[in-house]
C-alpha positions in Angstrom: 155.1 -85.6 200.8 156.5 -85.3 204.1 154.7 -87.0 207.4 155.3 -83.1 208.7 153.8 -81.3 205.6 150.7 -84.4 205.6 149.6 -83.2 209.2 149.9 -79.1 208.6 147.5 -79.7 205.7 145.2 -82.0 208.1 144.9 -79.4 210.7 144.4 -76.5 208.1 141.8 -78.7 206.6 139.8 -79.1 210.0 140.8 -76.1 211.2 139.2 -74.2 208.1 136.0 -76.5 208.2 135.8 -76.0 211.8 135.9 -71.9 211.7 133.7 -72.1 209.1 131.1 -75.2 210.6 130.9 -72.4 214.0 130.0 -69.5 211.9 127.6 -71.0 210.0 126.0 -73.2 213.4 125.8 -70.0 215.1 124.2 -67.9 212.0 121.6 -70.0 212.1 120.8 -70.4 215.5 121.0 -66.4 215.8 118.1 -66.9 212.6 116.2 -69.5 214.4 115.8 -68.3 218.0 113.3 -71.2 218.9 114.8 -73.8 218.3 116.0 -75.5 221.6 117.9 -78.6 219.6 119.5 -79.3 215.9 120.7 -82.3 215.0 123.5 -82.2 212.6 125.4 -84.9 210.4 129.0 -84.6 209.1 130.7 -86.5 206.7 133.9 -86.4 205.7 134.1 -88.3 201.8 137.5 -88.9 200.4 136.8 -87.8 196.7 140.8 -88.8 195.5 140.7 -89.8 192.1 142.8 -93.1 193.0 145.1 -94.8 189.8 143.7 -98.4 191.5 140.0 -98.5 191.8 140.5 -101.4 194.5 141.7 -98.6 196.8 139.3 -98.4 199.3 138.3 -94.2 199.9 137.9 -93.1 203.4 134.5 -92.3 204.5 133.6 -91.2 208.4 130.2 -90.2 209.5 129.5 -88.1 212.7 126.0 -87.4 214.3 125.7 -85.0 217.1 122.8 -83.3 218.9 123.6 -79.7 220.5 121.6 -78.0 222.7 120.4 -74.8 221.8 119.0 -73.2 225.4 
């Protein structure tokens, strides 16, 4: 795979997630009118199915608090 190709299927990948994270952030806010804060989590969790099991998978973690008001 080319380094090219490799990064347009990165930014579809976030860019998807990311469309999708707003909508579904914003549907539930709209829900939830009272709610002044949410505390999310994301995690991203390479699920490859490597040949060597000593590969080590990429795992990244984000925590954020938005402000709802």
């Amino acid at each position: 795979m080319t380094d090219d190709i490799c990064k347009k299927d990165i930014r579809g990948l976030l860019k998807t997630f990311g469309v999708m994270a707003d909508e579904a952030i914003v549907g539930h806010i709209a829900k939830n009118p009272n709610v002044n804060s949410l505390n999310f989590k994301v995690t991203l969790e390479d699920i490859t199915e490597y040949e060597d099991s000593n590969t080590e998978k990429l795992s990244l973690e984000i925590t954020k608090s938005i402000n709802c008001n």
